[in-house]
N, C-alpha and C positions, 0 to 999 in steps of 0.2 A: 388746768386739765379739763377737759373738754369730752365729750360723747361726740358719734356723726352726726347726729340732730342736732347739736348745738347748746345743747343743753351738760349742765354738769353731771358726772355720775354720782351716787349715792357715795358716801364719806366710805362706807364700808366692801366697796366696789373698785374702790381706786384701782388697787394691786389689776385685779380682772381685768378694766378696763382698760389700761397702762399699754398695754402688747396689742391693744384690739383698733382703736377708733385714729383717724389726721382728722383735724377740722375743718372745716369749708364752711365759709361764713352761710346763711341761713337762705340768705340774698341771689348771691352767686349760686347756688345748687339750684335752687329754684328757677332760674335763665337757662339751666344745662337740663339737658334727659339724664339722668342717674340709670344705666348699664348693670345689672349685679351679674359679675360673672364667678359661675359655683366653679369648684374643683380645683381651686390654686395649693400649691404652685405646681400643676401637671401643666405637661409643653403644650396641652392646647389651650387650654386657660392662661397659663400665662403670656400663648401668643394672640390669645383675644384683645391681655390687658395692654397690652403693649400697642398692636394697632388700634384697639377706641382711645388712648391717649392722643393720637396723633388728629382727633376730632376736635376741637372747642368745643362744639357741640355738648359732648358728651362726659359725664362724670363717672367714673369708675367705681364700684365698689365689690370688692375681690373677698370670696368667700376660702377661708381658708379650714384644712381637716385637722389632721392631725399633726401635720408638720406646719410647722412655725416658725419656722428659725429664720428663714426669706423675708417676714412681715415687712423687718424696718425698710430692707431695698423698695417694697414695693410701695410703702408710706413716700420713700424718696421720693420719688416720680409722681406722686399724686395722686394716690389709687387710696379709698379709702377702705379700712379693711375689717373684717368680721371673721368670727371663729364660730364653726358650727362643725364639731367633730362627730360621724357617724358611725356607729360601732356596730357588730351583730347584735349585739344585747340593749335593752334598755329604750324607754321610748324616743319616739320625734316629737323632739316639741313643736307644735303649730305657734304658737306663742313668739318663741324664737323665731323660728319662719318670717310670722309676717312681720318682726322688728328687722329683718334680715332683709325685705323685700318692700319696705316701706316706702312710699311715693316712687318707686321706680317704674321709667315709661315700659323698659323693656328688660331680657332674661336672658343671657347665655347657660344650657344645664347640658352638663355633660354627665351620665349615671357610671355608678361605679369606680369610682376615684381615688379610691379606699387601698390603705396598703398595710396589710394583705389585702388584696381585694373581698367585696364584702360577699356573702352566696347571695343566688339570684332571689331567693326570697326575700331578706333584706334589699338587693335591689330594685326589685320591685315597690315594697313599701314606702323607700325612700322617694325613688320617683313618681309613685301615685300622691306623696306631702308636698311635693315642688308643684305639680300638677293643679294639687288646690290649691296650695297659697295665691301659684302665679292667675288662677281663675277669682279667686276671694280678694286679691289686692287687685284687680282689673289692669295686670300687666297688656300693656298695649303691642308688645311683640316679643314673644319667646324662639329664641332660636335653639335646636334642639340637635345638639351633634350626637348619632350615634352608627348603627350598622344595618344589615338585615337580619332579618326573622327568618333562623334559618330551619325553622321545627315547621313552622306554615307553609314555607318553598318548597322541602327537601324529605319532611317527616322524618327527621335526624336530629336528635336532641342535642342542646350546643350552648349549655349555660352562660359562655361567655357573650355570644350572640343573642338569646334569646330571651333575655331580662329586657334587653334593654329594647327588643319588638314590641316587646308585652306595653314599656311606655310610652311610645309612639302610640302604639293603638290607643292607650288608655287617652293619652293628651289628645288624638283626632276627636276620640266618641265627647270629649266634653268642648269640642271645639272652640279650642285653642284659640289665639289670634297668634299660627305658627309656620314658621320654616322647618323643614326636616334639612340636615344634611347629612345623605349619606356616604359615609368615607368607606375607601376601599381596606387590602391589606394594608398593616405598617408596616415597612420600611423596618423601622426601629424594632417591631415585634419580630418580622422574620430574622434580623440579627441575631437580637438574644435566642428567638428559639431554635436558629440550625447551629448549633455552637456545637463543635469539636469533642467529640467522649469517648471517654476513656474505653478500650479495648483491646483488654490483653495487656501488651507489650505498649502496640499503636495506638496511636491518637490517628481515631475514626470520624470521619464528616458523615453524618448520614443524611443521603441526598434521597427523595421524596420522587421517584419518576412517573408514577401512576396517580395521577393521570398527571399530563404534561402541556396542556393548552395555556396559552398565555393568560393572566391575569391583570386586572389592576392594583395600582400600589401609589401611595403617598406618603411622604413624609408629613406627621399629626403637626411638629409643631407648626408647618407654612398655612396654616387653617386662617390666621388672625385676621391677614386683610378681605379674606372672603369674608369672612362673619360684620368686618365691619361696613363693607358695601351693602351687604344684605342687610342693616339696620338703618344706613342711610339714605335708602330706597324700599321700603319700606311697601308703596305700593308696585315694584314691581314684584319682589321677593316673598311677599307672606301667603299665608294658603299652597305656597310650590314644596316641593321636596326636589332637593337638587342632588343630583350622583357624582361625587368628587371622585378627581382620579389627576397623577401628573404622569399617566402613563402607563403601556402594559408590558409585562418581562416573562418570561418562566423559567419554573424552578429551575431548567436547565441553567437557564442565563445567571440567575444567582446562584446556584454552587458552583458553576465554573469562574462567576468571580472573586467569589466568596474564598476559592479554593486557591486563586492566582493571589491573596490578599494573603494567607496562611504560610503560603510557599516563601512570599515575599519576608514575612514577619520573622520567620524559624526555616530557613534553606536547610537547614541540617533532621529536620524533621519530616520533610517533602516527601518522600518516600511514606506509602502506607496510610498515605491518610486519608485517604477515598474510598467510601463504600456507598454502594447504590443499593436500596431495598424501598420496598414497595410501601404505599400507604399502609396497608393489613401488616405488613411486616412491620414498621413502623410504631405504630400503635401495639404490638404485641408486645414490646418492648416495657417495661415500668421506668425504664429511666426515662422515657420520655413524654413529652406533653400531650396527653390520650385525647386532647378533643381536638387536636390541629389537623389530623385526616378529613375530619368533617367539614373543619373551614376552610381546608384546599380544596377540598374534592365540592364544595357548595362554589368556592369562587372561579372553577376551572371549570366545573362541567356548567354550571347553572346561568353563567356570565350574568350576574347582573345590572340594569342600567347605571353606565357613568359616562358625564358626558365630557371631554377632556375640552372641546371648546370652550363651553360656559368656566370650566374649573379654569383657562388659565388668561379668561378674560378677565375671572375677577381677583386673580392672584398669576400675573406674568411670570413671576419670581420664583411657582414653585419648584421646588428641587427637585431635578429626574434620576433617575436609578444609578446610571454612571457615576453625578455629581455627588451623590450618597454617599459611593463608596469611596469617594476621595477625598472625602471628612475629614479631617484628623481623630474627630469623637470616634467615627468608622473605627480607623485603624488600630485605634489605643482600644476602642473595645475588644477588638478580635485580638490583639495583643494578650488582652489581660486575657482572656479567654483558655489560649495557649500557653500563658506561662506554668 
């Protein structure tokens, strides 16, 4: 039994170290750039780890939270792997960190990865400890997936957005050696959160019409072969911040397909399941998710840069809104949804 470094664990560490570490002779890592990418197994981590496999190049080592059950698959493949669980409570160990971050040329961080997810104070925290390590271990290139600052655009507070501004700024002001990328809507997130509820008798869609400008949208997990061009080119990519997108739709366009996917799943339920109310209506509501007015209403009115040539030169393949909804994952999600 072995550590990632090559080294034995302490007699009294086995158990710990058992679930944690594949070995990679001492030799062979040393010929490879060691990649540590944080957040597994979340779909855009795990589609980082998947396309830097497909490098020689590159060695993987995949930081894992709180779920672990994935590890052994990702050992399969190659990827060595690490456990660094962060909770609201209890400190960061920098210690940890930079054993987590140890000879690696380069950094994929994704903040907030956490489930439940973690509040923005903790995320914050967390991403000003990645920030040092990846400045104290002189990582040679951090790629840094996150969104906009939508409190500095919009002066609209937006916790799920605005932590993760707070680290970007933080990682420019200590000047990074970094990529930004910023991603539009998910896909996957407008799924889950226009989902069908309960009303009354009816099963109600509530459809978001104010405002109604098209927006950008991407599916998270097709991220992987963008991130791994942007580590392999290195000097075209770093210092950029690049605006991802596979495309723009509006809300129209997804509850009327959303709604054609519903009809289709439960015919006997088609009737009554359509309601239109406003963002402020919307949000009035406690059943529903109170800060997603603010991230419509920022990415309809405020349009921010994304630039769909760059995103699908460096990812051909990514998936556009149509192909989304023609998933199987798609449909069995809105299934379960309605059952």
């Amino acid at each position: 039994m072995t550590t990632g470094d090559g080294g034995p664990p302490p007699e009294d560490q086995t158990e710990q170290f058992s679930h944690c570490y594949v070995y990679l002779p001492e030799e062979e890592r040393k010929m490879k750039k060691t990649i540590v990418v944080w957040g597994l197994p979340g779909p855009q981590s795990t589609s980082v780890c998947n396309a830097l496999l497909g490098n020689p190049q590159f060695h993987v080592r995949g930081v894992f939270g709180k779920d672990i059950v994935s590890i052994p698959q990702f050992q399969q493949k190659g990827v060595e792997t690490e456990i660094m669980e962060i909770s609201d409570k209890g400190p960061i160990s920098m210690v940890k960190l930079k054993h987590i971050f140890r000879d690696a040329y380069g950094a994929f961080i994704i903040s907030n990865d956490a489930d439940p997810p973690l509040n923005m104070r903790r995320e914050m925290e967390t991403g000003q400890k990645l920030a040092e390590v990846c400045q104290r271990m002189s990582i040679k290139h951090v790629v840094y997936s996150t969104v906009d600052y939508v409190y500095r655009i919009t002066g609209q507070r937006c916790s799920k957005y605005d932590g993760k501004g707070e680290i970007e700024y933080g990682m420019k002001e200590m000047q990074l050696p970094l990529t930004v990328l910023k991603l539009p809507l998910s896909l996957d997130y407008l799924l889950t959160t226009f989902q069908p509820a309960k009303h009354g008798k009816d099963r109600v869609f509530y459809n978001t019409v104010e405002p109604d400008q098209d927006f950008d949208v991407m599916k998270y997990s097709d991220i992987g072969p963008i991130v791994k061009q942007v580590f392999e080119r290195p000097n075209v990519f770093l210092g950029k911040t690049i605006g991802l997108t596979a495309g723009r739709i509006s809300l129209n366009d997804f509850v009327s397909s959303y709604s054609d996917k519903i009809v289709d799943a439960l015919p006997d339920k088609a009737e009554g399941c359509y309601e239109k109310v406003t963002l402020r209506e919307y949000q009035k509501d406690k059943r529903n998710n109170r800060e997603l007015p603010a991230i419509l209403e920022f990415h309809c009115c405020y349009a921010p840069l994304r630039d769909i040539r760059t995103s699908l030169a460096l990812n051909p393949n990514l998936t556009s809104f149509r192909d989304f909804m023609q998933l199987d994952s798609s449909t069995q999600r809105i299934r379960t949804s309605m059952a």
